[in-house]
TIGUNU-806274 format. One record per residue: residue in one letter; y, z, x of N, C-alpha, C in turn. Coordinates in steps of 0.02 Angstrom, whole numbers, plus 50000, padded with zeros to 5 digits. Layout:
<sites>
   rest    n_py    n_pz    n_px   ca_py   ca_pz   ca_px    c_py    c_pz    c_px
      A       Y       Z       X       Y       Z       X       Y       Z       X
...
</sites>
This chain:
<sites>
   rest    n_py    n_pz    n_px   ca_py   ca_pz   ca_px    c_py    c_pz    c_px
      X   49491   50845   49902   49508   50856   49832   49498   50792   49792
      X   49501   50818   49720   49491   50739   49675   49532   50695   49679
      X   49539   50638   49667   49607   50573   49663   49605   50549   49598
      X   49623   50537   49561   49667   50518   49499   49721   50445   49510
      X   49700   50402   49473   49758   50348   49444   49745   50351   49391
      X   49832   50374   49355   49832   50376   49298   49902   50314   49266
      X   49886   50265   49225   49930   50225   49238   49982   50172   49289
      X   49946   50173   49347   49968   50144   49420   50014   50199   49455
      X   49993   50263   49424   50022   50323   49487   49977   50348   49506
      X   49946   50358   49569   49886   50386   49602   49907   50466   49610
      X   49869   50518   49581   49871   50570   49597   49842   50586   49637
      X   49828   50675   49675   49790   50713   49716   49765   50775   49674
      X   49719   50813   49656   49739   50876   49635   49727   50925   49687
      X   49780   50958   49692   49795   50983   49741   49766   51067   49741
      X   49764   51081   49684   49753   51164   49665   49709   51158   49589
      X   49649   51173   49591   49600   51164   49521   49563   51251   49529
      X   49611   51299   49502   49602   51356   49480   49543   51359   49412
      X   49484   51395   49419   49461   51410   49377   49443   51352   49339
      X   49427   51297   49376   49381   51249   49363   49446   51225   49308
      X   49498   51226   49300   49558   51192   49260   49570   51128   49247
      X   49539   51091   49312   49544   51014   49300   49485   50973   49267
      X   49496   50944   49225   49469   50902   49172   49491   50820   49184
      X   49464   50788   49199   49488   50716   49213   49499   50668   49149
      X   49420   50687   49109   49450   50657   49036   49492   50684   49004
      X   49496   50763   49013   49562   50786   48957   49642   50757   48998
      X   49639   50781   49070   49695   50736   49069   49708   50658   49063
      X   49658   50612   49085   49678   50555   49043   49682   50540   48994
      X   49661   50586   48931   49687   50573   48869   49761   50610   48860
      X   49783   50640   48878   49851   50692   48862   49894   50645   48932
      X   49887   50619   48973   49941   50601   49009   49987   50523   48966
      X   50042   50518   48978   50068   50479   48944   50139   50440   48985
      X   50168   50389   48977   50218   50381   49012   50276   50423   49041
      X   50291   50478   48996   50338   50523   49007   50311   50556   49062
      X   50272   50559   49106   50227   50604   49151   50251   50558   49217
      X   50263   50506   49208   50277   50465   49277   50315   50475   49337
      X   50370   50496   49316   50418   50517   49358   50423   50568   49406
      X   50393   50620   49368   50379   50680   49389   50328   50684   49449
      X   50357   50726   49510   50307   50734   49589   50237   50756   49566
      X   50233   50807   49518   50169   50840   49485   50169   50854   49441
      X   50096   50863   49408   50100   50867   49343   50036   50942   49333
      X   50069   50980   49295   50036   51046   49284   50000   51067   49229
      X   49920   51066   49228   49896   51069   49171   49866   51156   49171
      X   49887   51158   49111   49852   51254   49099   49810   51243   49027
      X   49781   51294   49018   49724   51278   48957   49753   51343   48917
      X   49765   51337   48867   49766   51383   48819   49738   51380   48741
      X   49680   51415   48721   49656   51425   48657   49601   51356   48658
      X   49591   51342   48724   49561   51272   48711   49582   51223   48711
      X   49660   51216   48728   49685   51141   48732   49724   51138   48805
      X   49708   51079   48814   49757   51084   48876   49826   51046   48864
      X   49861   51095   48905   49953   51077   48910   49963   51035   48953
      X   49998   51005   48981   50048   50981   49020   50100   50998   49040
      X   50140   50991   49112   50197   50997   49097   50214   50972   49189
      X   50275   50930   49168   50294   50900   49238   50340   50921   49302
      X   50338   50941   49368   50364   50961   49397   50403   50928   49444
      X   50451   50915   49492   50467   50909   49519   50485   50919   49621
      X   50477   50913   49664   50475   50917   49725   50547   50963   49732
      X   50569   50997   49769   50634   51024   49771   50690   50988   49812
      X   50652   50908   49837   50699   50849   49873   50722   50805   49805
      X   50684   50808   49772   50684   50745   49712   50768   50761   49676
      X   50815   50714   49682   50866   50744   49630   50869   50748   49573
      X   50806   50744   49537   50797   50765   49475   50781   50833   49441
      X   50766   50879   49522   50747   50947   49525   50793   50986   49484
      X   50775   51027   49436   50815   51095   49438   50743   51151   49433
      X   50797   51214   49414   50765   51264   49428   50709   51277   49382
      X   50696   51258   49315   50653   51249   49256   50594   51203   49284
      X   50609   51160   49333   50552   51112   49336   50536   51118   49440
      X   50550   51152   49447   50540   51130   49512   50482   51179   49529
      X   50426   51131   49572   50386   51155   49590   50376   51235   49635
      X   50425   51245   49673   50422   51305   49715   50418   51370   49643
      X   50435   51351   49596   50420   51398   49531   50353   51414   49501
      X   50318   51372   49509   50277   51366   49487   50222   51432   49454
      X   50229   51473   49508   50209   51582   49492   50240   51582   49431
      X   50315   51583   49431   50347   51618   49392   50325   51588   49298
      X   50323   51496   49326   50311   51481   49248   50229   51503   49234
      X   50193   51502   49247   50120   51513   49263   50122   51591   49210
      X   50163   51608   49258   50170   51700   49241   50186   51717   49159
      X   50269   51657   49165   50309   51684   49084   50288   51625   49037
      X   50260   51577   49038   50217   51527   48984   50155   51512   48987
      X   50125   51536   49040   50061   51532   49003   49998   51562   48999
      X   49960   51593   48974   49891   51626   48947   49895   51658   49011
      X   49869   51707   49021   49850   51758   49059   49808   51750   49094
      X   49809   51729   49168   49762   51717   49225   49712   51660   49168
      X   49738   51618   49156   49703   51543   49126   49685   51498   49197
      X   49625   51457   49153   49613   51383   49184   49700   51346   49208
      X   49704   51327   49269   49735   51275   49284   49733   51244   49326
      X   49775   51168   49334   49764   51120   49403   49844   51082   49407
      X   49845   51087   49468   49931   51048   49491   49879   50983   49512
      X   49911   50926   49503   49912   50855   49527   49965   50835   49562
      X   49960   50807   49617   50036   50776   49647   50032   50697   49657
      X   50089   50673   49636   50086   50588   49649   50089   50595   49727
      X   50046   50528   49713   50076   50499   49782   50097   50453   49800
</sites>
């Protein structure tokens, strides 16, 4: 799979659905607030791509809104209908 450093966090992408991953769009949209987070979840809607940061279900920063084992369900209730997307995981 691809590798990514974005800001001195080395990603993986781990899942690039429907050709979802964009390297320049996510290095322009990733930002410090993205750091922390185990993965980071990009979906495309109307032409732009989202973000949004997830969590490992060890990390104690986990809850149920952000934790990765969710990932179907948010996919399902936020965003575009069988859309472009790609999970990244730090490493």
């Amino acid at each position: 799979m691809n590798k990514i450093t974005l800001e001195n966090n080395e990603y993986e992408i781990i899942k690039d659905y429907k050709n979802g991953y964009n390297k320049d769009e996510l290095t322009n949209k990733y930002t410090d607030y993205f750091k922390d987070f185990d993965y980071i979840v990009g979906d495309w809607a109307y032409g732009k791509l989202r973000l949004k940061g997830f969590y490992d279900k060890k990390n104690k920063n986990c809850k149920e809104f952000n934790n990765i084992d969710n990932l179907d369900k948010y996919l399902k209730e936020n965003c575009a209908f069988d859309c472009s997307y790609f999970v990244a995981k730090r490493k």
